[in-house]
C-alpha positions in Angstrom: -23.5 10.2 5.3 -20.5 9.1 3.3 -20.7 5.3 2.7 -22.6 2.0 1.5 -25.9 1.6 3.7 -29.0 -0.1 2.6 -32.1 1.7 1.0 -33.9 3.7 3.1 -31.3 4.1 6.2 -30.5 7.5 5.5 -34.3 8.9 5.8 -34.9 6.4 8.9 -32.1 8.1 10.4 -33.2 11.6 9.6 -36.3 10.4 11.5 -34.8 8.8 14.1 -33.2 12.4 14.8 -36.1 14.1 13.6 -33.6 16.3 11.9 -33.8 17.4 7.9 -30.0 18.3 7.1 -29.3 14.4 6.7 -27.9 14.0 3.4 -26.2 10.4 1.4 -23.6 10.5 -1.0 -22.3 7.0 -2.2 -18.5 6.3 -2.0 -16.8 5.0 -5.1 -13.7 3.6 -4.0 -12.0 0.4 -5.6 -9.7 -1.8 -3.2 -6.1 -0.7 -3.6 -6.9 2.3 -5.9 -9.0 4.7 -2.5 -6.6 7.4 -3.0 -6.6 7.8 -6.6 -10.3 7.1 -6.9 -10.6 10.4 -4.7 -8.5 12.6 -6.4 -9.2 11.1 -9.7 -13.6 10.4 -9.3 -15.3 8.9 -11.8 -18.2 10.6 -10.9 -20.0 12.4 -7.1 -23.6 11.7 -6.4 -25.4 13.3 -3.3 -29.0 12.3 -2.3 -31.3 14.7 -1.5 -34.8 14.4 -0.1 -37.7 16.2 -2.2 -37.0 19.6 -3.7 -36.0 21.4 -1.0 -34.1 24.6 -1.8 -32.4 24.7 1.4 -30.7 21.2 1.3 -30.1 21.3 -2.2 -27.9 23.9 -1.0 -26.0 22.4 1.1 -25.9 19.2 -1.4 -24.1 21.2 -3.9 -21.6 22.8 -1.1 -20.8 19.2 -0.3 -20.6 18.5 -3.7 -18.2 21.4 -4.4 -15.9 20.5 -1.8 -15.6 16.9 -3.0 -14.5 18.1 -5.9 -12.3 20.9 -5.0 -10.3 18.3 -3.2 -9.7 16.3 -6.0 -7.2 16.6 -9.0 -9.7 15.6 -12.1 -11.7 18.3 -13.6 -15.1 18.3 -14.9 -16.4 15.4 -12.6 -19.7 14.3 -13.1 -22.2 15.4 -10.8 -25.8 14.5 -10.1 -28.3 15.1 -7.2 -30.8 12.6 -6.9 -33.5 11.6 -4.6 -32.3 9.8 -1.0 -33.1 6.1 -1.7 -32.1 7.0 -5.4 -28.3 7.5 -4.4 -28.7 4.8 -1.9 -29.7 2.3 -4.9 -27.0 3.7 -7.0 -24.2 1.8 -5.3 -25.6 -0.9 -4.3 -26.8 -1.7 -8.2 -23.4 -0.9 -9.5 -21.6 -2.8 -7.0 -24.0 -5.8 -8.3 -23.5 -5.5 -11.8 -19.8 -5.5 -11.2 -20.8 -8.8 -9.3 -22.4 -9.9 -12.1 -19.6 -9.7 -14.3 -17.2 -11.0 -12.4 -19.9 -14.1 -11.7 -20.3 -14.1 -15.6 -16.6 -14.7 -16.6 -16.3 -17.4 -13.8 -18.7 -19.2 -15.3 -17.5 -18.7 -18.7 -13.8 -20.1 -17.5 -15.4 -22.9 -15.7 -17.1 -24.2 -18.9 -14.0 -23.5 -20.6 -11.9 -25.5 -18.0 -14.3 -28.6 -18.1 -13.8 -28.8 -21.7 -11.2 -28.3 -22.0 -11.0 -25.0 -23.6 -8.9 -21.9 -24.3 -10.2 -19.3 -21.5 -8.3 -16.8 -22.5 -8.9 -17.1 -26.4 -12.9 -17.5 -25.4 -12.9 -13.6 -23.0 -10.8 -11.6 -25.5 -13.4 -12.7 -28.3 -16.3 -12.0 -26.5 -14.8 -8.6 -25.2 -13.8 -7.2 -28.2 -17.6 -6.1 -29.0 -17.4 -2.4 -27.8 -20.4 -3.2 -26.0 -18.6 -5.7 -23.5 -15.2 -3.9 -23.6 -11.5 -5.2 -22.4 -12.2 -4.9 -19.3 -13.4 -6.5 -15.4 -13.0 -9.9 -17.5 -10.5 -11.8 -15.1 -11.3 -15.0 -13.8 -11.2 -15.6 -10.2 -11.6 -18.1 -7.0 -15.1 -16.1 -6.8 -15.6 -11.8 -6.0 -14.8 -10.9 -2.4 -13.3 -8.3 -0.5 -15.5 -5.1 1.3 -18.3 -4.5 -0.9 -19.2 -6.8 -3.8 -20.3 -9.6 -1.2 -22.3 -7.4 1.7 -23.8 -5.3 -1.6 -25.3 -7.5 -3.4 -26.7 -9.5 -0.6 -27.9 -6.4 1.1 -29.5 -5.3 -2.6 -31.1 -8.8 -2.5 -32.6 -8.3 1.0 -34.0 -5.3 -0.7 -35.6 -7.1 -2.9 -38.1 -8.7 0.2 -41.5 -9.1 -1.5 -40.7 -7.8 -4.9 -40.4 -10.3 -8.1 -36.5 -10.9 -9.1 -34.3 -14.0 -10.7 -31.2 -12.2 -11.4 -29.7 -10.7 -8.0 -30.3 -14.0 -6.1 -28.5 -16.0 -9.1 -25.5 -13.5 -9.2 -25.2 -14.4 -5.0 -25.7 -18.1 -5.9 -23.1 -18.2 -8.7 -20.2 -16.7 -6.7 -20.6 -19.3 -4.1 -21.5 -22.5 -6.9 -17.8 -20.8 -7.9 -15.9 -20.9 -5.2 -17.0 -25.1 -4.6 -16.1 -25.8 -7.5 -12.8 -24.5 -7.3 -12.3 -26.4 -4.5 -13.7 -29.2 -5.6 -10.7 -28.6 -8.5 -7.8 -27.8 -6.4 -8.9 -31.0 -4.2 -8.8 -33.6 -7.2 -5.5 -31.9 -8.5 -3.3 -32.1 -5.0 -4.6 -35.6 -4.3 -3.1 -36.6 -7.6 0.4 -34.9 -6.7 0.4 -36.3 -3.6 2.4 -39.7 -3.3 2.6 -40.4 0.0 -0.2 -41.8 2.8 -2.7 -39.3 4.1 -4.4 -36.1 2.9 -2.5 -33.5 0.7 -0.7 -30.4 1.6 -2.4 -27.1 -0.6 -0.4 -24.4 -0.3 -2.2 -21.2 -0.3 -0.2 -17.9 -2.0 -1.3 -15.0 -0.9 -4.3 -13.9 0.9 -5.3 -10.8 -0.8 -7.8 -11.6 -3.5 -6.5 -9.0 -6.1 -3.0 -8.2 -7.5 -2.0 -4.2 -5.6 -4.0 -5.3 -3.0 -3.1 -5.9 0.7 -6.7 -6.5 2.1 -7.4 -9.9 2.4 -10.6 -9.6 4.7 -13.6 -11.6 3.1 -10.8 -12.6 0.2 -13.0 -15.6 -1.7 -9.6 -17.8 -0.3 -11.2 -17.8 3.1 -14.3 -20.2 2.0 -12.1 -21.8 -0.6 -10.0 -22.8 2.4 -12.7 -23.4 4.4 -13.9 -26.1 1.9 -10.7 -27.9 1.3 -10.0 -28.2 5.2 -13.4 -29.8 5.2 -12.3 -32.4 2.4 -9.9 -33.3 4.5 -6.3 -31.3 3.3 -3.7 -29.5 4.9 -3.8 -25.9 4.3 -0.7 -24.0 4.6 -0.5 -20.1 3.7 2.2 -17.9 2.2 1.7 -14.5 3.2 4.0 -11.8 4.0 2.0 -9.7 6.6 0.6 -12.1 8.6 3.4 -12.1 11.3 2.4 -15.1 13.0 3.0 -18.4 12.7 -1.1 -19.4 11.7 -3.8 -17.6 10.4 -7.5 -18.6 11.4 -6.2 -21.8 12.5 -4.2 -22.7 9.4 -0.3 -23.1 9.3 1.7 -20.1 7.9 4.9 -20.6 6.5 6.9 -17.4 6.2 10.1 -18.9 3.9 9.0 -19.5 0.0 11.1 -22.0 -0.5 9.7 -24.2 1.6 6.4 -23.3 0.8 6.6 -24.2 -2.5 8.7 -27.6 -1.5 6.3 -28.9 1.1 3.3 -27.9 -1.1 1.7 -30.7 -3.2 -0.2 -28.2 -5.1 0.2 -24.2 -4.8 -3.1 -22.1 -5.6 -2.9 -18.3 -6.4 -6.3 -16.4 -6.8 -4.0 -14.3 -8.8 -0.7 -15.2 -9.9 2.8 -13.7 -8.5 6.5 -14.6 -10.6 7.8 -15.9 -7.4 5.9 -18.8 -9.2 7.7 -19.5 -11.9 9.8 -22.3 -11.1 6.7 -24.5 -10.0 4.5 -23.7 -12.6 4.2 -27.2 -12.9 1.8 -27.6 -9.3 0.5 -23.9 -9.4 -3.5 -23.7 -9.8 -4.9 -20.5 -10.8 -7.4 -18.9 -13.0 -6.1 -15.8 -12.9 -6.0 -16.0 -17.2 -4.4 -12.1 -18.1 -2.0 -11.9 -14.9 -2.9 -8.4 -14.9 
């Protein structure tokens, strides 16, 4: 089994089957990056029930063949228990949630008083221990993995004492109201005529190389503003249509921009520039 699944599927399968040569081996794929992060791993793990001789056999010809097909040398390798290499992705896939949760929260503070974001993450990242890196603020982590992992690693969890996992869950959504909550006060105030305002959504995907937008953060940010009461109208070259999950999509950016009171872009695109002036992001490094 090559995937994300929860803790303990791949041995309930192997006794569903009542058969032994069921192995797991955790995919490590980042969204818009799948090929190279197969040619290129960071590092191959394969689970492996008990110490049997037999299937640690065929661990390490799977193994071998994963890294025969890739282009890096020297991959790191390790065999671990089933439920070990099941917990291994789900865990990093939460930390990653954590630190995109943390930096959210760092540039909301930052925004409410009115604070350099920017000046704030490179300080605290320059302490090796932090690093450079993963520190871009956002509308809230989306996309495949981050949200179904960390809430499946928190189901998980059932019965056993924790703080942290729920918090990180709680944190991306306390993020993504009060986004909305921000890009509602801000289009009301650009808007001069009667009625609610127009937000104009740019861009569906929620990270730059990306064109996956499925579970973007956008979609609850957009749920929330169409619940305050704006109009929501989307810029997005590949939807074809005409709307998008019941919101208007306007196809020329021109008139996007034009008939938009206030433009927000989980992560900024130059097409921008000449309306920086109604343009709400926290997208800080524009990476």
């Amino acid at each position: 089994i090559k995937a994300t699944i929860p803790i303990g599927y791949t041995q309930s399968v192997r006794e569903k089957y009542q058969y032994e040569r069921i192995l797991f081996s955790p995919e490590f794929l980042r969204e818009g990056r799948a090929l190279y992060d197969n040619l290129y791993p960071s590092r191959i793990v394969v689970g492996v029930p008990g110490k049997n001789p037999e299937l640690m056999k065929d661990a390490k010809a799977f193994a071998s063949l994963l890294s025969q097909g890739a282009k890096k040398e020297e991959i790191p390798t390790l065999f671990t228990g089933l439920e070990e290499a099941e917990s291994i992705k789900l865990f990093a896939n939460t930390y990653l949630a954590l630190r995109v949760s943390f930096f959210n929260e760092l540039d909301t503070y930052a925004e409410q008083k009115n604070l350099n974001t920017k000046e704030i993450v490179e300080g605290v990242c320059l302490d090796p221990r932090i690093g450079m890196h993963y520190n871009n603020p956002s509308f809230g982590y989306g996309g495949y993995c981050l949200p179904k992992d960390t809430k499946q690693l928190l189901a998980n969890y059932e019965g056993l004492p924790e703080r942290l996992i729920r918090a990180i869950v709680d944190s991306n959504m306390t993020r993504k109201e009060y986004v909305a909550q921000e890009i509602f006060a801000r289009a009301t105030s650009n808007h001069r005529a009667d009625g609610m305002p127009t937000v104009g959504v740019f861009r569906l995907a929620m990270k730059s190389g990306s064109d996956n937008f499925r579970q973007s953060s956008i979609h609850d940010v957009m749920q929330k503003l169409s619940n305050m009461g704006a109009n929501i109208m989307i810029y997005e070259p590949t939807v074809k249509g005409d709307s998008f999950n019941g919101y208007a999509v306007e196809h020329d950016l021109e008139r996007f921009k034009k008939a938009s009171d206030l433009v927000v872009a989980n992560r900024f695109g130059k097409e921008l520039d000449d309306v920086m002036e109604k343009v709400y992001s926290r997208d800080i490094f524009g990476r």
